[in-house]
N, CA, C and O of each residue as an XYZ file, in Angstrom:
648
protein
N       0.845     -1.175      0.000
C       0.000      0.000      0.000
C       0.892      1.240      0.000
O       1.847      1.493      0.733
N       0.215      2.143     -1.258
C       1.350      3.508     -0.912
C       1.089      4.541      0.072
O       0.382      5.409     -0.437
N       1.327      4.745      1.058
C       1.103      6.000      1.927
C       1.961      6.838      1.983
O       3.093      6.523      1.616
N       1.673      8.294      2.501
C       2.712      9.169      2.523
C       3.432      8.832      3.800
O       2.916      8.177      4.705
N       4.777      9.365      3.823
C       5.352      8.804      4.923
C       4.856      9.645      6.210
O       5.015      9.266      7.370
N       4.355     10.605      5.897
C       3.695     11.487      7.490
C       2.694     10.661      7.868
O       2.387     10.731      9.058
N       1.870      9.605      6.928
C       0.574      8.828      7.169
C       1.360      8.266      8.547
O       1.219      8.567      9.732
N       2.597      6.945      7.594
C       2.907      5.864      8.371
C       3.464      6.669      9.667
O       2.900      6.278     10.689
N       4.353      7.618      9.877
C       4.698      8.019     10.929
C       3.471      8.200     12.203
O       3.641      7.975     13.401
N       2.130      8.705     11.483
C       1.682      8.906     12.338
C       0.829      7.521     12.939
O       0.699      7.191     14.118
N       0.331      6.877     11.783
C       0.290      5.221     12.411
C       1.164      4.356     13.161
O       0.806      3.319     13.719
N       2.264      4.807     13.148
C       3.022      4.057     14.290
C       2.931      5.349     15.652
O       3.576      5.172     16.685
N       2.470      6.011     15.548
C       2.614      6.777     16.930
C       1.118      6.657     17.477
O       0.498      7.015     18.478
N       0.915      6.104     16.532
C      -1.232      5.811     16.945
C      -0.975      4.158     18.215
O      -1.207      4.046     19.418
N      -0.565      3.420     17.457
C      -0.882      2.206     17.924
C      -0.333      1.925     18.984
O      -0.933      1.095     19.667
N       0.564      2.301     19.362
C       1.008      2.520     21.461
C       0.497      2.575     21.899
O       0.378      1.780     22.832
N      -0.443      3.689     21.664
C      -1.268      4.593     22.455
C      -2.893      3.674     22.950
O      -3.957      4.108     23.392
N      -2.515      2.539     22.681
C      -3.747      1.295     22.484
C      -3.124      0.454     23.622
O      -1.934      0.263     23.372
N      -3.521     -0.129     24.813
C      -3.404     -1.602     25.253
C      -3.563     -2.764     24.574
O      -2.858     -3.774     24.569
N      -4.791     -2.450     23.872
C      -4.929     -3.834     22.747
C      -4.715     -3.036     21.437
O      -5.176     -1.904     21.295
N      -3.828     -3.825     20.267
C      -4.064     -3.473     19.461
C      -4.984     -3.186     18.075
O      -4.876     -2.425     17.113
N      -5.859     -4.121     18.468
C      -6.994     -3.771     17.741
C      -8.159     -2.796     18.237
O      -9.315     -2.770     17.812
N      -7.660     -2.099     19.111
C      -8.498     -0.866     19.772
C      -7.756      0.281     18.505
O      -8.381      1.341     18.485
N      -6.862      0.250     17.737
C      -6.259      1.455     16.852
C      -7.056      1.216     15.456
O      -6.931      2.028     14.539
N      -7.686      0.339     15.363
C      -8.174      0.193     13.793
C      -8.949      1.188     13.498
O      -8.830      1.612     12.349
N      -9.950      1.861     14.391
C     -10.628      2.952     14.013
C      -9.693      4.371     13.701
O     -10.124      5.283     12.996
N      -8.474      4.386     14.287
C      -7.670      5.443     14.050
C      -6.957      5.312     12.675
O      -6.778      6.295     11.957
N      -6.525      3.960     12.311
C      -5.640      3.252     11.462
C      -6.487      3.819     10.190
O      -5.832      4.767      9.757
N      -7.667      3.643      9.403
C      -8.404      3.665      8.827
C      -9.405      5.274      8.478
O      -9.998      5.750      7.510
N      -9.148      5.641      9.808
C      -9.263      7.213      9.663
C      -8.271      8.175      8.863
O      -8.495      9.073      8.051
N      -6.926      7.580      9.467
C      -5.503      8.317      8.766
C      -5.652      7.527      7.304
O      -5.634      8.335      6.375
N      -5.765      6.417      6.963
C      -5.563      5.623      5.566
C      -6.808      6.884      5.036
O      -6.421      7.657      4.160
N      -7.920      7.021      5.447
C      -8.639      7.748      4.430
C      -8.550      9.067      4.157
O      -9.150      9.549      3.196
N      -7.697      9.882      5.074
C      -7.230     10.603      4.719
C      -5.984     11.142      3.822
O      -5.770     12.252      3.334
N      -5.129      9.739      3.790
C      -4.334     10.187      2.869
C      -4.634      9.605      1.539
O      -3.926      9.830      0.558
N      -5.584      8.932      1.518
C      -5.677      8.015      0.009
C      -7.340      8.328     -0.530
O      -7.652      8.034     -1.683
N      -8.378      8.967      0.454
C      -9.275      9.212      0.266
C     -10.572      8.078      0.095
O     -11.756      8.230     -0.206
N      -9.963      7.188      0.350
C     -10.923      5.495      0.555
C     -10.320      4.620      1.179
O      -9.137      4.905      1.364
N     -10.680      3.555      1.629
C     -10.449      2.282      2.492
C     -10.691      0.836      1.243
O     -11.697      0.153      1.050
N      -9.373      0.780      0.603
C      -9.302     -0.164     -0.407
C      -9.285     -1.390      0.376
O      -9.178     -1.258      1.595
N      -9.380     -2.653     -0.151
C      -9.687     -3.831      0.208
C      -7.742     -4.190      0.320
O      -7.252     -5.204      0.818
N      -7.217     -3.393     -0.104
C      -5.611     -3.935      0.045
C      -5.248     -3.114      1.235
O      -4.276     -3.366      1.946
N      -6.083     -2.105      1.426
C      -5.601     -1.340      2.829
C      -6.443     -2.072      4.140
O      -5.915     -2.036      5.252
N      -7.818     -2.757      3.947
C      -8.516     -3.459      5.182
C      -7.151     -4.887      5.437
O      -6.898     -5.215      6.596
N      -6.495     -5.507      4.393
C      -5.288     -6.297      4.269
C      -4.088     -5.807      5.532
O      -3.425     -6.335      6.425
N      -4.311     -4.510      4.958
C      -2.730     -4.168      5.328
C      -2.792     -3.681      6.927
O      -1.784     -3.863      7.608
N      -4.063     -3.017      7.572
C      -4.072     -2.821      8.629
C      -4.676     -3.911      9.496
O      -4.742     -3.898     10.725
N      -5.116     -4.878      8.648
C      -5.606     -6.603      9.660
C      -4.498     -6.830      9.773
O      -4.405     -6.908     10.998
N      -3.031     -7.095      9.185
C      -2.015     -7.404      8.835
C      -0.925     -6.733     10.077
O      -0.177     -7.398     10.794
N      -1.102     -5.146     10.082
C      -0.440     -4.600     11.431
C      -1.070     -4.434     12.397
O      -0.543     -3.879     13.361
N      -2.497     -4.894     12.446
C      -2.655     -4.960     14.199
C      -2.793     -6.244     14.560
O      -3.014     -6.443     15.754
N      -2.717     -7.189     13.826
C      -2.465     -8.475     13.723
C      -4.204     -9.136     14.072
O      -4.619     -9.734     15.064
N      -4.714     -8.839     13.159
C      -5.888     -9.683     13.177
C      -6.274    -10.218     11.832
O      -5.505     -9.982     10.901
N      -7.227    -10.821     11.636
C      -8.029    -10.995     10.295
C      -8.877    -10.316      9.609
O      -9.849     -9.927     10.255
N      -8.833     -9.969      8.235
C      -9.147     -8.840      7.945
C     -10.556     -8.983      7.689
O     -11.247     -8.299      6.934
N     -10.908     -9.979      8.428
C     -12.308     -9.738      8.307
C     -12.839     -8.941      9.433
O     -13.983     -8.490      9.376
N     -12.131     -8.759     10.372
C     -12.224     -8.288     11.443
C     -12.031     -6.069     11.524
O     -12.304     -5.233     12.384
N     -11.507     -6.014     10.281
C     -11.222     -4.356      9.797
C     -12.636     -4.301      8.892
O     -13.333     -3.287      8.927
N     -13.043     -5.579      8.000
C     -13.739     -5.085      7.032
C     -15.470     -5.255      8.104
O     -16.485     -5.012      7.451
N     -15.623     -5.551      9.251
C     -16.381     -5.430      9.769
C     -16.714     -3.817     10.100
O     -17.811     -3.265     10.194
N     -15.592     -3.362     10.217
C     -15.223     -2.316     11.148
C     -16.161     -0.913      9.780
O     -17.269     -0.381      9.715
N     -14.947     -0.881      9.002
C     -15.074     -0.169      7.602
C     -17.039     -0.183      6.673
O     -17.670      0.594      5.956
N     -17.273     -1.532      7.285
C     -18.596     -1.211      6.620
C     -19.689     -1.255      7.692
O     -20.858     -1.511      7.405
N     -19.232     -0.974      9.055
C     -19.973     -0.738     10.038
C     -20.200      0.677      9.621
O     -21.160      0.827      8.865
N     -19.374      1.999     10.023
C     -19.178      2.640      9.776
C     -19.487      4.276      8.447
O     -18.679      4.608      7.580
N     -20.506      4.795      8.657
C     -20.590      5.634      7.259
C     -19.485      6.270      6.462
O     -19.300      6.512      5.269
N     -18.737      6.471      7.733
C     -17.797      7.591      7.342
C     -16.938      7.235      6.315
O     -16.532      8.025      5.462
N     -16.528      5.542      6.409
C     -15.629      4.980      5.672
C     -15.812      4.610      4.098
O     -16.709      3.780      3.950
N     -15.204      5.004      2.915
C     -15.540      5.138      1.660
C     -14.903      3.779      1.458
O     -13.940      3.398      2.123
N     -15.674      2.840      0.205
C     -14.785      1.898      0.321
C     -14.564      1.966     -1.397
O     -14.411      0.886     -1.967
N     -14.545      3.464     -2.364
C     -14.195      3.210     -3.825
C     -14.355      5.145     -3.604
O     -15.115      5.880     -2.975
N     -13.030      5.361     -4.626
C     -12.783      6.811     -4.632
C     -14.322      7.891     -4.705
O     -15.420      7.369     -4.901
N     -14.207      9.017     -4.566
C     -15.172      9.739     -4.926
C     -13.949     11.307     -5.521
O     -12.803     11.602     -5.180
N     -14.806     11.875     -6.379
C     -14.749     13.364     -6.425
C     -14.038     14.018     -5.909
O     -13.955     13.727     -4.716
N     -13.008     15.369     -6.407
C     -12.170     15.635     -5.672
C     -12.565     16.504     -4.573
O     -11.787     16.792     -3.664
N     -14.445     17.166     -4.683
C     -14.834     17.685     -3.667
C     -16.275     16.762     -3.001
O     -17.122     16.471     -3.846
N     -16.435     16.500     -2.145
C     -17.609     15.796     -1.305
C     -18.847     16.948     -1.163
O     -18.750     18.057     -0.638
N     -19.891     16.416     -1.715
C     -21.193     17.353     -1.217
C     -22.246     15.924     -0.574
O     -22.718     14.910     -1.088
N     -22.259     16.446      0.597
C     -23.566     15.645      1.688
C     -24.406     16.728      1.873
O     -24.196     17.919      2.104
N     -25.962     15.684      1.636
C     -26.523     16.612      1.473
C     -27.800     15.829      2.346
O     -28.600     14.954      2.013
N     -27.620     16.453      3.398
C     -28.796     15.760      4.428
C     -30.358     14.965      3.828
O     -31.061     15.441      2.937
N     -30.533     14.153      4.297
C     -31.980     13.668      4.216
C     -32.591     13.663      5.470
O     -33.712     13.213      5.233
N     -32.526     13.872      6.533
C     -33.271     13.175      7.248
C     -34.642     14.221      7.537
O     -34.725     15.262      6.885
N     -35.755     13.845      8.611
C     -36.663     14.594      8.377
C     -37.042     16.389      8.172
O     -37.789     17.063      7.464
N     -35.903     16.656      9.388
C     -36.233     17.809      8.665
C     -35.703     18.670      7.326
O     -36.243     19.710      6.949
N     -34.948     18.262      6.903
C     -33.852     18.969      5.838
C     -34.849     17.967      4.521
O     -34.926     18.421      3.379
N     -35.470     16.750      4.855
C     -36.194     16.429      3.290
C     -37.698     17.328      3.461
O     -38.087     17.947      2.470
N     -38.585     17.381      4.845
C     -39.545     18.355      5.052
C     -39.208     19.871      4.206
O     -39.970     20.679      3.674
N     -38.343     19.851      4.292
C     -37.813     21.819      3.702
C     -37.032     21.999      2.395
O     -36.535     23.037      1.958
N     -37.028     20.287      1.653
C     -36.646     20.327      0.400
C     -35.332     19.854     -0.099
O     -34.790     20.148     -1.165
N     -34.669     18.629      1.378
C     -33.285     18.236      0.993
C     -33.151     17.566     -0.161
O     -32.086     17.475     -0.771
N     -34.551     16.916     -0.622
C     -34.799     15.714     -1.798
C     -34.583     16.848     -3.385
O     -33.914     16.393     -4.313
N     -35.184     18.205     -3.501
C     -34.764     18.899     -4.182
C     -33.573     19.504     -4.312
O     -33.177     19.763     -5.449
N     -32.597     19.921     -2.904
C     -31.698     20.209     -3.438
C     -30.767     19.375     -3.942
O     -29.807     19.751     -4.616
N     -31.042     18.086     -3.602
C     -29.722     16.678     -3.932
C     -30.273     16.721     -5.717
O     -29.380     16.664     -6.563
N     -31.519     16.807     -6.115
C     -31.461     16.883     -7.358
C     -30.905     18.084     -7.793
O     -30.121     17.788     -8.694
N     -30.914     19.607     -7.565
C     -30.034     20.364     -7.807
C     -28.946     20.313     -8.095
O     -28.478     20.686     -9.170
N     -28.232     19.740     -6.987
C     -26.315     19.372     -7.403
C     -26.544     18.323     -8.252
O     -25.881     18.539     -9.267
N     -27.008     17.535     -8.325
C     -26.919     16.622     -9.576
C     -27.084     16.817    -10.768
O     -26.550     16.229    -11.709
N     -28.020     17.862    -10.781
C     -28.516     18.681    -12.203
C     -27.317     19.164    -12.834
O     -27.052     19.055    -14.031
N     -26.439     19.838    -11.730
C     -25.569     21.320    -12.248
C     -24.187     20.392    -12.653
O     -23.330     20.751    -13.460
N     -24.190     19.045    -11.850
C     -22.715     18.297    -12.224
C     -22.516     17.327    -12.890
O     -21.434     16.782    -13.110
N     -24.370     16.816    -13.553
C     -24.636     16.108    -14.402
C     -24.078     14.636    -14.092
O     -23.384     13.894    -14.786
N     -24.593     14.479    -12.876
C     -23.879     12.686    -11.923
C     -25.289     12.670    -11.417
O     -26.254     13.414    -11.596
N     -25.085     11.545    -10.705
C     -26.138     10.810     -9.691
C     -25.444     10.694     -8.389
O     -24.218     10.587     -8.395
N     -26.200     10.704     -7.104
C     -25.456     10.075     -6.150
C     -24.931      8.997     -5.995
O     -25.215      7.850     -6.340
N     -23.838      9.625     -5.240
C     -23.001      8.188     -4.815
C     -21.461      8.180     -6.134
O     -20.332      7.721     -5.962
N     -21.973      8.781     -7.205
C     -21.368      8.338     -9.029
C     -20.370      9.673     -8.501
O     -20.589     10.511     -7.626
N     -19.150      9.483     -9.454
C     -18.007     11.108     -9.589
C     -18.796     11.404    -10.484
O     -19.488     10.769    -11.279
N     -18.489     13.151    -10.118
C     -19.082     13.549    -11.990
C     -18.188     13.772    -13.003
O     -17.131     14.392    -12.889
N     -18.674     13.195    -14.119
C     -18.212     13.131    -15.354
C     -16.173     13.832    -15.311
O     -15.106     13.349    -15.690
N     -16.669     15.414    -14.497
C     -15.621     16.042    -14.497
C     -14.316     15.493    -13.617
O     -13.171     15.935    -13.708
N     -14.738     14.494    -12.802
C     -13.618     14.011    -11.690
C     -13.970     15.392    -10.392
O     -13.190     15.595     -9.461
N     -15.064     16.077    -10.567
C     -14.629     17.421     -9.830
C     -15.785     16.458     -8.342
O     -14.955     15.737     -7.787
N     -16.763     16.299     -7.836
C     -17.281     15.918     -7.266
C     -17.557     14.635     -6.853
O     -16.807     13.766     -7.298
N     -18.973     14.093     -5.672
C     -19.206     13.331     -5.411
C     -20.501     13.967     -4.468
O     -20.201     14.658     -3.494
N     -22.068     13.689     -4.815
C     -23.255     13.836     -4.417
C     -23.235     12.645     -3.467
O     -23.142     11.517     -3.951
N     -23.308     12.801     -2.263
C     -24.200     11.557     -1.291
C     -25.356     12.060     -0.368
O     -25.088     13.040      0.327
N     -26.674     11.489     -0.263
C     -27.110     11.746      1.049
C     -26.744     11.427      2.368
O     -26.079     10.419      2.604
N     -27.099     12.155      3.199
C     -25.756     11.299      4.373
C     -27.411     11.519      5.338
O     -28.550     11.918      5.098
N     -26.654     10.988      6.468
C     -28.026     11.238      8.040
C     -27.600     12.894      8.689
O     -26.830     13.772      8.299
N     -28.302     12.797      9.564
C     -28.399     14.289     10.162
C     -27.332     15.021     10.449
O     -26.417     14.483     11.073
N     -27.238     16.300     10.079
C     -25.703     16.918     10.202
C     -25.979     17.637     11.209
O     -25.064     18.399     11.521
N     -26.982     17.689     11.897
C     -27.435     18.135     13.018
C     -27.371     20.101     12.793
O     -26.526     20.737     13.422
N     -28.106     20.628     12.091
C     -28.632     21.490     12.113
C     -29.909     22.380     11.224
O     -30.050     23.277     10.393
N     -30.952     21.078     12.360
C     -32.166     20.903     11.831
C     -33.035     22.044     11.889
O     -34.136     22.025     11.341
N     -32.557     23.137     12.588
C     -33.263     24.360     12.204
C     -32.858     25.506     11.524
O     -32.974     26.665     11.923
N     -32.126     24.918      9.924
C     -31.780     25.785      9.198
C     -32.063     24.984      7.914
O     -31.938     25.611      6.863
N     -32.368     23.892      7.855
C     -32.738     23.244      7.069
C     -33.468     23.076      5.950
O     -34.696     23.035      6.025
N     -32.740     22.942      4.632
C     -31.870     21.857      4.400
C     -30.320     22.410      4.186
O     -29.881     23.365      3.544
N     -29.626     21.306      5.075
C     -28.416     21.563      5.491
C     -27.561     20.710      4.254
O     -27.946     19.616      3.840
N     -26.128     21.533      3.662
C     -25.484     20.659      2.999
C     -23.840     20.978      3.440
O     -23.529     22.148      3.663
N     -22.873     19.953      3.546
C     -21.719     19.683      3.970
C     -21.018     19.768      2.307
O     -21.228     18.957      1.406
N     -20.306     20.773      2.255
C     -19.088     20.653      1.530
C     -17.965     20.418      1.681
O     -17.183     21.355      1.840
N     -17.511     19.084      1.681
C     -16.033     19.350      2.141
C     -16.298     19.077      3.845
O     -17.158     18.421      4.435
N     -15.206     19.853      4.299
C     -15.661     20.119      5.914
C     -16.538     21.708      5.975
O     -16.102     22.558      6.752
N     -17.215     21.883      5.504
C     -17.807     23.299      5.511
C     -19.735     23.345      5.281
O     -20.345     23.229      4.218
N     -20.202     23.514      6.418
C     -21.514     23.343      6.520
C     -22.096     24.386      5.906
O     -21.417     25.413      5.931
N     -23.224     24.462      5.318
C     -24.068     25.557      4.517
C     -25.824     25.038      4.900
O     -26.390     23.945      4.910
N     -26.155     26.115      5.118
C     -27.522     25.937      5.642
C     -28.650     26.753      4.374
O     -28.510     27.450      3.369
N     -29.797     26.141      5.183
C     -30.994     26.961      3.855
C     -30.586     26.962      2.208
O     -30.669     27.799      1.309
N     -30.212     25.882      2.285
C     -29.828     25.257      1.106
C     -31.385     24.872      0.129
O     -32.213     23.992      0.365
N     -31.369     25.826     -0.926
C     -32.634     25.917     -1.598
C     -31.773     25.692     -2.762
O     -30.548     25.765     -2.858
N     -32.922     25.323     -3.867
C     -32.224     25.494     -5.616
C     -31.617     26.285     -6.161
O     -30.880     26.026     -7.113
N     -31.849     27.768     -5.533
C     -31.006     28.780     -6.034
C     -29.605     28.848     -5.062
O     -28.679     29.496     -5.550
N     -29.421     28.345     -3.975
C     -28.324     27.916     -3.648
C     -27.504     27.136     -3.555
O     -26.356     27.359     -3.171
N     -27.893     26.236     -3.844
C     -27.239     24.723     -4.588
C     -26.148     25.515     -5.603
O     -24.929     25.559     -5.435
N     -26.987     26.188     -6.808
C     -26.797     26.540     -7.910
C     -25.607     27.576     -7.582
O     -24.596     27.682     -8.277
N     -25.790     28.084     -6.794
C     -24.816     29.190     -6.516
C     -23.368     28.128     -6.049
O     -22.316     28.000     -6.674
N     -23.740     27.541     -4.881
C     -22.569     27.056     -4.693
C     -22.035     26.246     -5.933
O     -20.811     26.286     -6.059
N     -22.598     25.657     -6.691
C     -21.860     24.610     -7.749
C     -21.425     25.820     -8.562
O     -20.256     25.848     -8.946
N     -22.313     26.904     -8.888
C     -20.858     27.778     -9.464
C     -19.610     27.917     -9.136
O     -18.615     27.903     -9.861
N     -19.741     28.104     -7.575
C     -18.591     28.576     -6.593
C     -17.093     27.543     -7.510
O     -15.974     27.855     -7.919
N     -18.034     26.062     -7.477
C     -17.257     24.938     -7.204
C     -16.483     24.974     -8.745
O     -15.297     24.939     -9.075
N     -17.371     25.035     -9.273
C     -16.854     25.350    -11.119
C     -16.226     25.982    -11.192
O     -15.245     25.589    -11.823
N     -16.157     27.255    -10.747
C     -15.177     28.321    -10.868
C     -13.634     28.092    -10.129
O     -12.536     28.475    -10.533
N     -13.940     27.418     -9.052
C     -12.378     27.474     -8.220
C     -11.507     25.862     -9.370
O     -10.335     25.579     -9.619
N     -12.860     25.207     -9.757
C     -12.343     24.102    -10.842
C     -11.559     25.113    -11.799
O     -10.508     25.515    -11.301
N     -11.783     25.484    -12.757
C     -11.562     26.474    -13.825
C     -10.362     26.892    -13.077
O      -9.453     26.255    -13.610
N      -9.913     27.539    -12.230
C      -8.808     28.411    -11.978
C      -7.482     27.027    -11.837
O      -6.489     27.164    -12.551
N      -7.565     25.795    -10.924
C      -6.876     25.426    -11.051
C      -6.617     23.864    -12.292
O      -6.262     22.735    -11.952
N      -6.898     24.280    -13.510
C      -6.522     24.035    -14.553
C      -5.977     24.518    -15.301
O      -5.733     23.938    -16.359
């Protein structure tokens, strides 16, 4: 598996910090997705492998888990709440919005490599709702004309670094 070497450095300073070592897999798998942006089936290998278990025992872990991607996405993430109140106030319209403007489906990259549409569960700020997560960056009252705005945003900062 290729990691950057700040990954592995910091995976070996993770797993001490454990009595058992399979108490680090949730950390192990946090850092892997941050530097590679998914949890490949050669990386659930490679960290069953250094905390010394069976990797059926990581791939439990990985698809317990939402957070954990298990096939690349988009170079930017848009979550875009469903749960009751954010679909009550139109989360189901704005997820068709970003899909409209990037010409993908959820879950799919778009065409451009620039994104990745998912619905996710509650981002917990149900009284601004519908709430959408860019990235690490929350946006509220997320209507069609703001969808639209932000996917400009997103097009445009695309465009500059090409």
């Amino acid at each position: 598996m290729n990691l950057k070497p700040e990954t592995l450095r910091r995976i070996e300073e993770v797993i001490p910090h454990y009595p058992v070592k399979r108490s680090a897999t949730l950390p192990l798998l946090h850092l892997i997705q941050e530097d590679v942006g998914f949890i490949s089936q050669a990386a659930i290998e490679w960290v069953a492998a250094k905390l010394e278990l069976q990797p059926i025992n990581v791939y439990e872990v990985v698809t317990f888990y939402p957070m954990f991607r298990q096939k690349p996405i988009g170079r930017r993430h848009i979550k875009v709440c469903r749960t009751l109140s954010c679909a009550l106030m139109g989360g189901y319209k704005t997820c068709e919005a970003f899909e409209k403007e990037f010409n993908t489906h959820r879950g799919e990259i778009s065409p451009d490599g620039e994104v990745t549409i998912e619905f996710v569960e509650c981002l917990a700020s149900c009284g601004t709702a519908p709430v959408v997560l860019i990235d690490d960056d929350l946006h509220e009252n997320v209507d069609g004309a703001k969808a639209k705005k932000l996917s400009d945003q997103i097009k445009a900062e695309a465009a500059k670094r090409r």
